[in-house]
C-alpha positions in Angstrom: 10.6 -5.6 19.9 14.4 -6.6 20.1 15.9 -7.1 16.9 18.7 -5.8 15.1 16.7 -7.0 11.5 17.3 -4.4 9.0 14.3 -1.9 8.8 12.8 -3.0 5.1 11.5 0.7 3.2 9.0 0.5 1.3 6.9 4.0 -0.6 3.5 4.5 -0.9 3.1 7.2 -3.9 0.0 9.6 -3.6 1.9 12.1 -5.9 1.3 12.6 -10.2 2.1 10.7 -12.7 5.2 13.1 -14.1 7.3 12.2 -11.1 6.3 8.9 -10.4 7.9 7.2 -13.5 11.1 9.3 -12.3 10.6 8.5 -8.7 10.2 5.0 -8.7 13.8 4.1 -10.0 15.0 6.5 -7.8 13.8 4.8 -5.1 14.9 1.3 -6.2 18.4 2.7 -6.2 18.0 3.7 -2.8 17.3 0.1 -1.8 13.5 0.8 -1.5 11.8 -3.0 -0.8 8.2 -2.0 -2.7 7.3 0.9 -4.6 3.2 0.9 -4.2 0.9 3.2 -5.8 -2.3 4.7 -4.2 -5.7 5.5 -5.8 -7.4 8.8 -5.0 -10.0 10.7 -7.3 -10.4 14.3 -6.8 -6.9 15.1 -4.9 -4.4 15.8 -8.0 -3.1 12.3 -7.4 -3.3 9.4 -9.2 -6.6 7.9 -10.3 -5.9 4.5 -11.8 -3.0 2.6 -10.6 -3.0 -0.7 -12.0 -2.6 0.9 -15.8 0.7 2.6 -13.8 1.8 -0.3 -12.2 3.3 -2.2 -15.7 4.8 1.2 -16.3 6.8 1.3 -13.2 7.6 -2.3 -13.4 9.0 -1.8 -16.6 11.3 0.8 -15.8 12.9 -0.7 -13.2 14.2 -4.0 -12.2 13.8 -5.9 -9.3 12.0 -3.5 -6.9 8.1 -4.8 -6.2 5.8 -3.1 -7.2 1.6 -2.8 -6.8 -1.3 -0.7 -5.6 -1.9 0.5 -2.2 -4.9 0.3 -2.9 -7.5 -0.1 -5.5 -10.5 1.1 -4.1 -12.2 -2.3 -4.6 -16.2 -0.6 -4.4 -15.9 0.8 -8.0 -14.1 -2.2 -9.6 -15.4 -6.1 -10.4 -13.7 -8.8 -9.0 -13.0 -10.5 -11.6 -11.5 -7.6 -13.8 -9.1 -6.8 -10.9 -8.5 -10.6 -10.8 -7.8 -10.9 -14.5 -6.0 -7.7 -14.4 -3.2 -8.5 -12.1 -2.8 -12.1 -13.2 -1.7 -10.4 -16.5 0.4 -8.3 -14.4 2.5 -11.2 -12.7 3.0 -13.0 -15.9 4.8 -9.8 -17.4 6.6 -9.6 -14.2 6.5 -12.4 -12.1 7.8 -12.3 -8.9 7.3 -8.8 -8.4 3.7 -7.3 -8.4 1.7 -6.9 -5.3 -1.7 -6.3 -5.1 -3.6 -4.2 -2.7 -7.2 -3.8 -2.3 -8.8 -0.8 0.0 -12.4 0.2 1.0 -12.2 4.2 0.7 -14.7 5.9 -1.0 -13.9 8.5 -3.8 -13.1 12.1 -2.9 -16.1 13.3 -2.5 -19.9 12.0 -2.3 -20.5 13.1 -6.5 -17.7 11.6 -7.2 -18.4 8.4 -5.4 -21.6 8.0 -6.9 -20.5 8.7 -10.5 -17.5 5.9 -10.1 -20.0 3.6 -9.2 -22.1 3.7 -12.5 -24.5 6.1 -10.9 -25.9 3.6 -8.2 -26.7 4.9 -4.4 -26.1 3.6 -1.4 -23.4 2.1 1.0 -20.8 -0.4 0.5 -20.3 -1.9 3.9 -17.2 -3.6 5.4 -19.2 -6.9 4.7 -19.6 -6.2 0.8 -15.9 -5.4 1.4 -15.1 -8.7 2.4 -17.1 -10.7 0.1 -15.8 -8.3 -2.6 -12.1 -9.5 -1.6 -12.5 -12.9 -0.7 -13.7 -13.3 -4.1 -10.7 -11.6 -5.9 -8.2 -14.1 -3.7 -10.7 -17.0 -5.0 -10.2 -16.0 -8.6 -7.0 -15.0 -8.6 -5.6 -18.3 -7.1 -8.1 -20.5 -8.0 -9.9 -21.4 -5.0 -13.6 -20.3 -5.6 -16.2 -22.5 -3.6 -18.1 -25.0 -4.8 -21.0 -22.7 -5.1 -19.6 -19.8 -6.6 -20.6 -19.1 -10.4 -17.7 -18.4 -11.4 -16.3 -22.0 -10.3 -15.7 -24.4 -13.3 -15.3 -21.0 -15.9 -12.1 -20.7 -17.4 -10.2 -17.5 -15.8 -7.5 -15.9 -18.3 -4.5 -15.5 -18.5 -3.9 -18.7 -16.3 -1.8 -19.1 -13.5 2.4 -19.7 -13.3 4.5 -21.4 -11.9 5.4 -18.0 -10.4 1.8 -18.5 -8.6 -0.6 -15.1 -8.1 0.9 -11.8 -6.8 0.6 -11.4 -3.2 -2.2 -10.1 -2.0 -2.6 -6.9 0.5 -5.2 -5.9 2.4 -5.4 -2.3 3.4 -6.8 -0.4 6.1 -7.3 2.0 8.7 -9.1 -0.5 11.2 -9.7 -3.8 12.7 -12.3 -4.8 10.7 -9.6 -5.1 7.6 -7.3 -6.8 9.9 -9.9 -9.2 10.8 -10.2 -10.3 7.0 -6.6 -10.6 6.1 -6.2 -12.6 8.8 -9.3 -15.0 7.4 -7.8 -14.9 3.9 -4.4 -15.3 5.0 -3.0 -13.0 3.3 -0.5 -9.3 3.8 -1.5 -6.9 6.2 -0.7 -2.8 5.8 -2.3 -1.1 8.4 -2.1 2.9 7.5 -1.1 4.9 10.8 -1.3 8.3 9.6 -5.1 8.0 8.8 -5.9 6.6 12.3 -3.0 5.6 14.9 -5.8 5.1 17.3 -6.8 1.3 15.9 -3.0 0.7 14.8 -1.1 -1.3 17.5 -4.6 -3.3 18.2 -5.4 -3.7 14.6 -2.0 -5.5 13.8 -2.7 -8.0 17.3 -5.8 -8.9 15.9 -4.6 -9.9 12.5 -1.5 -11.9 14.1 -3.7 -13.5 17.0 -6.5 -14.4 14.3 -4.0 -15.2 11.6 -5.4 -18.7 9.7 -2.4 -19.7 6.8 -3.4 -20.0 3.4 -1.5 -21.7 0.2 0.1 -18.4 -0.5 1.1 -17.4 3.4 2.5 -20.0 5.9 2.7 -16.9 8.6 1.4 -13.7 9.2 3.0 -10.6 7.6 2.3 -7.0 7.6 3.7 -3.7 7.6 2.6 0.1 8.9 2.6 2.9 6.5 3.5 6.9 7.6 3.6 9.6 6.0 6.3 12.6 6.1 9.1 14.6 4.9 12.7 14.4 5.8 14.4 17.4 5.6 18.0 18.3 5.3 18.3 20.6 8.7 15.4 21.9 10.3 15.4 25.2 7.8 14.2 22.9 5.4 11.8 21.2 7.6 10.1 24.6 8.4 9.9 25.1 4.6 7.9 22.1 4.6 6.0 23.3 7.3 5.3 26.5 5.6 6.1 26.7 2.0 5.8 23.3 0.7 3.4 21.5 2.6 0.5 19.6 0.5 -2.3 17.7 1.8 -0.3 15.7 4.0 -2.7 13.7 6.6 -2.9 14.6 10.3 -2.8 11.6 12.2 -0.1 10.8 14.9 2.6 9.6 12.7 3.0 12.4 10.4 6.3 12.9 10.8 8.6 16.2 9.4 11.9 16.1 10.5 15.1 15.8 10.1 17.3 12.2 10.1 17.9 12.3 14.1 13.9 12.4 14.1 13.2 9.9 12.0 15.3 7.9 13.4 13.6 8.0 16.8 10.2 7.8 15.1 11.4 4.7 13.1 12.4 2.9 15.8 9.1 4.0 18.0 7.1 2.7 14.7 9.0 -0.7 14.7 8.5 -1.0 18.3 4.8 0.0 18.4 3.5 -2.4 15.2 6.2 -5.0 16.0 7.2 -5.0 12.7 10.5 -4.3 10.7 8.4 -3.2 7.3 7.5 0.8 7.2 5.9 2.0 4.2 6.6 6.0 3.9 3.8 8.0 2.0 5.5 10.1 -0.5 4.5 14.2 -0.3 1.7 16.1 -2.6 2.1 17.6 -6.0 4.2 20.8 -4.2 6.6 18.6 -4.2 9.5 18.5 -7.1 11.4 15.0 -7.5 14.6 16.2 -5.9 12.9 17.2 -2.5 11.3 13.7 -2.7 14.6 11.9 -3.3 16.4 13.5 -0.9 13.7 12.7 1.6 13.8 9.3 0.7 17.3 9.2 0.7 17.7 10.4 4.2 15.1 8.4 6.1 16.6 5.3 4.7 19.7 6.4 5.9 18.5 6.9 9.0 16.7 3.3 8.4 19.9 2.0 8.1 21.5 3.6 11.5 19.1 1.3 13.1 20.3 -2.2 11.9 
């Protein structure tokens, strides 16, 4: 892809709760585009995003913010619908929401979230699951659908409904953004392998919707920029914390992520990166500075 667009940052936070309300504004200084927030159970991370969401919204001021993503299996449409439609009246404008198909952290766990029920959730209940949230929260369910005709609270802005994300590590969730017309984040450092493929199919299947004249998506990695490459090895060694192992993992310093950056941009054809903040490890100034130096190196790129 030729383009000398600016690279647009976003972060995905997988970290605690303690740094992220210091993180977060942090990052909006640093001219961060979205500050997202992940949900994982088990993993010292965060387990509920939306009730952090309005927190992070509220201390800062014109950064987006949103989930990346609920873990739709264990919540009800409607309550995710209802939830975030609250969300974009107390900050409208500036919430996104993003819905994933991940299971908990481990089978026990998975179980218990879902009230104690077995069995599989399959990419089809998935997409049922979703279509329904985009129904409800913009007001578009089928004829057919019970929930048509019922009054659904708070109602709708002018503002209109947040924008909706879908997340995922494959085609299939390309396949149903594209349907739904809405966002696309496909997450590289889970599985590169259906990456570059996964973002064609959503562009070449792409139908518009009210809320999305044209398709748009982004690719998330995750990483660590150091300060030299004494401080990358510490990261290596010392500080490293459950960091995925996928292809684009990246540790380095800002001459590497500036080559990976641009490889990224050129493999997803996309301008949009979402960088996956580091485990618990972690203290706030080593994630600032990280931050700070890959959108620098961001930057060098324009």
């Amino acid at each position: 892809m030729t383009t000398t667009a600016p690279i647009r940052l976003s972060v995905l936070d997988v970290g605690v709760f303690q740094l992220s309300v210091q993180l977060a504004p942090r990052a909006e200084a640093l001219g961060y585009d979205r500050y997202w927030i992940s949900e994982h159970h088990g993993e010292r991370a965060i387990t509920n995003p939306t009730l952090l969401v309005p927190v992070i919204a509220g201390l800062t001021e014109t950064i987006r913010v949103g989930t990346a993503g609920i873990l739709l299996r264990f919540q009800s449409a409607l309550a995710v619908a209802e939830n975030f439609r609250m969300l974009t009246r107390l900050f409208p404008g500036r919430i996104d929401l993003g819905l994933a198909r991940a299971p908990a952290g481990s089978p026990a766990q998975t179980v218990a979230l879902s009230d104690g029920r077995i069995g599989d959730y399959s990419p089809e209940d998935h997409d049922t699951k979703v279509t329904d949230v985009q129904g409800i929260l913009c007001g578009r369910l089928p004829s057919q659908h019970p929930l048509r005709g019922e009054r659904i609270d708070p109602p709708l802005t002018t503002a209109g409904p947040p924008a909706l994300w879908v997340h995922s590590t494959s085609p299939n969730g390309a396949s149903l953004a594209a349907k739904l017309g809405s966002h696309y984040s496909f997450h590289d450092h889970y599985n590169a392998e259906y990456g570059p493929r996964s973002v064609r199919r959503y562009v070449d299947e792409f139908r518009p919707s009210p809320e999305l004249a044209a398709p748009h998506w982004s690719v998330c990695v995750a990483g660590y920029c150091g300060e030299d490459e004494a401080d990358v090895q510490a990261a290596k060694t010392e500080r490293f914390d459950g960091l995925p192992t996928g292809r684009h993992t990246i540790l380095g310093t800002i001459d590497h992520w500036r080559e990976q950056l641009a490889a990224l941009s050129d493999a997803y054809e996309t301008r949009d990166i979402v960088v996956q903040t580091l485990g618990g490890k972690y203290d706030l100034e080593h994630q600032v500075g990280s931050l700070a130096r890959i959108a620098e190196a961001a930057r060098s790129l324009s």
